[in-house]
C-alpha positions as CSV (number, residue, x, y, z in Angstrom):
1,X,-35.1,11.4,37.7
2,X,-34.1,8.3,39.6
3,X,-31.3,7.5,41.9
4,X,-28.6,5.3,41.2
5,X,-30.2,3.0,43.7
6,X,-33.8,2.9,41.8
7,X,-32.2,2.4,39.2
8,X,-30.4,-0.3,40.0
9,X,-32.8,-2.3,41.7
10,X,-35.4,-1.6,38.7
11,X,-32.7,-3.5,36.6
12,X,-32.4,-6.5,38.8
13,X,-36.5,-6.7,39.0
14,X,-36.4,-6.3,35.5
15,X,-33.9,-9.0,35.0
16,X,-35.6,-11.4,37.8
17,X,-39.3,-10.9,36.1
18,X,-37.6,-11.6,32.7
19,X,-36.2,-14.8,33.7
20,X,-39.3,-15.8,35.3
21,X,-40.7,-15.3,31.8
22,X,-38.9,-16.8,30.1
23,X,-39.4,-19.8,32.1
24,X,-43.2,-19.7,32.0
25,X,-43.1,-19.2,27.9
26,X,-40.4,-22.3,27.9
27,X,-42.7,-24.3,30.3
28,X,-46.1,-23.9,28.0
29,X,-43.6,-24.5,24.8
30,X,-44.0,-21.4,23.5
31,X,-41.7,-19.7,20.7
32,X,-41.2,-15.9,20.9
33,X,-43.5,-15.7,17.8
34,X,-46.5,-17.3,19.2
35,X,-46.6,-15.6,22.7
36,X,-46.2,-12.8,20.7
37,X,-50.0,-13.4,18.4
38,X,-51.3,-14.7,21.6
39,X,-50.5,-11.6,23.6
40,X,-50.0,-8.8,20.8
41,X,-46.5,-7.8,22.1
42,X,-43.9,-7.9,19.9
43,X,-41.6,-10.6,20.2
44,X,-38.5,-8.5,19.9
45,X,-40.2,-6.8,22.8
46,X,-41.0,-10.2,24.7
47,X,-37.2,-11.7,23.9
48,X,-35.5,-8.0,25.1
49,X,-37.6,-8.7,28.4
50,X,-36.4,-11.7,28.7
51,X,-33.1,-10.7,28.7
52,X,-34.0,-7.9,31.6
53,X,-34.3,-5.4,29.3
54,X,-36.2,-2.2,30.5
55,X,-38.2,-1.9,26.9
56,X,-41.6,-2.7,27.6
57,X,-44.3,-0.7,28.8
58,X,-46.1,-1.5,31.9
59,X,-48.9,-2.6,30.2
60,X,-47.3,-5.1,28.1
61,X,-45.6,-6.5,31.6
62,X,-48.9,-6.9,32.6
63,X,-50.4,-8.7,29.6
64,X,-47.0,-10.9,29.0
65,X,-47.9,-11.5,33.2
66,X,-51.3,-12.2,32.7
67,X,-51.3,-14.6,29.6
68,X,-48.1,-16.5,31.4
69,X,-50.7,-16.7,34.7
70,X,-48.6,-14.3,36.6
71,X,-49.7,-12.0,39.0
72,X,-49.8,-8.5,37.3
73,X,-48.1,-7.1,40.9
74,X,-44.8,-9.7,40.1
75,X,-42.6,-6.8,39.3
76,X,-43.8,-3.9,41.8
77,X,-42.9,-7.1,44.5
78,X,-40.0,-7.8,43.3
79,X,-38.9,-4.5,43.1
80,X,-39.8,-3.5,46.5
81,X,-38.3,-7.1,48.0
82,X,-35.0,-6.0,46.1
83,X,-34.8,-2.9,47.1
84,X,-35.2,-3.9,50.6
85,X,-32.5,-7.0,50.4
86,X,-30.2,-4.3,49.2
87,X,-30.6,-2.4,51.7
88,X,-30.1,-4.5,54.3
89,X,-26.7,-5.6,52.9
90,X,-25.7,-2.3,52.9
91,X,-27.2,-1.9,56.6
92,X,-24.8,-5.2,57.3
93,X,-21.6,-3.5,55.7
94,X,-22.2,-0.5,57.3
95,X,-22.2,-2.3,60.6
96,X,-19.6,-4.6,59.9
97,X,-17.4,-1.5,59.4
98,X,-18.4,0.5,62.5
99,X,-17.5,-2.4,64.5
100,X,-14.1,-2.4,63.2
101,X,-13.6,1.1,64.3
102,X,-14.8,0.3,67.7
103,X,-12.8,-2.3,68.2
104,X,-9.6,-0.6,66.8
105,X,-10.5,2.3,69.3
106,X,-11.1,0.1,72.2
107,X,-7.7,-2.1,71.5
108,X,-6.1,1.4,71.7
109,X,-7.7,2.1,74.8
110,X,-6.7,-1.3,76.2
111,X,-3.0,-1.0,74.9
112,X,-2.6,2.9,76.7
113,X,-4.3,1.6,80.2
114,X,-2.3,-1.9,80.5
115,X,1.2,-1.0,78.8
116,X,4.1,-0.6,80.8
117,X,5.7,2.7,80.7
118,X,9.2,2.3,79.2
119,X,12.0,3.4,82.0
């Protein structure tokens, strides 16, 4: 079963490699139908991938890939290279928030060592 996280960063790939796609089909003037004879996916398949739909079988990713002159490792990279962006953000929030902490503890510090006691 896969994490949250996997999941989401499988649909963001998945949404990435379909636009990427799309553009290559687009580029070579290519309707849905014809990539569709050309590559033997459907193109109910081909347009749902297109729209970052997780439908299609890792096969037919890397036939759409190959036809389109893609590198058949696009989506493992892209996967992996999202994965790690979003891990890093999350790396920078985490710091971001520590630091507030510190800083709220060391004002209190400060605020106890230099106030004046009331008389």
């Amino acid at each position: 079963m896969k994490t949250s996280d996997e999941a989401k960063h499988r649909a963001a790939a998945l949404k990435s490699l379909g636009e990427m796609i799309r553009r290559q089909r687009q580029s070579s003037r290519w309707t849905f139908l014809q990539l569709s004879e050309k590559t033997g996916v459907d193109s109910v398949t081909i347009s749902a991938v297109e729209c970052g739909e997780d439908v299609a079988t890792e096969s037919e990713l890397e036939v759409l890939c190959e036809f389109l002159g893609m590198k058949v490792d696009t989506f493992p990279k892209l996967l992996s290279s999202i994965a790690r962006q979003q891990e890093e953000a999350q790396r920078a929030i985490d710091l971001q928030g520590s630091n507030i902490v510190d800083l709220e503890k060391r004002r209190s510090q400060w605020q106890k060592t230099t106030s004046r006691p009331e008389a």
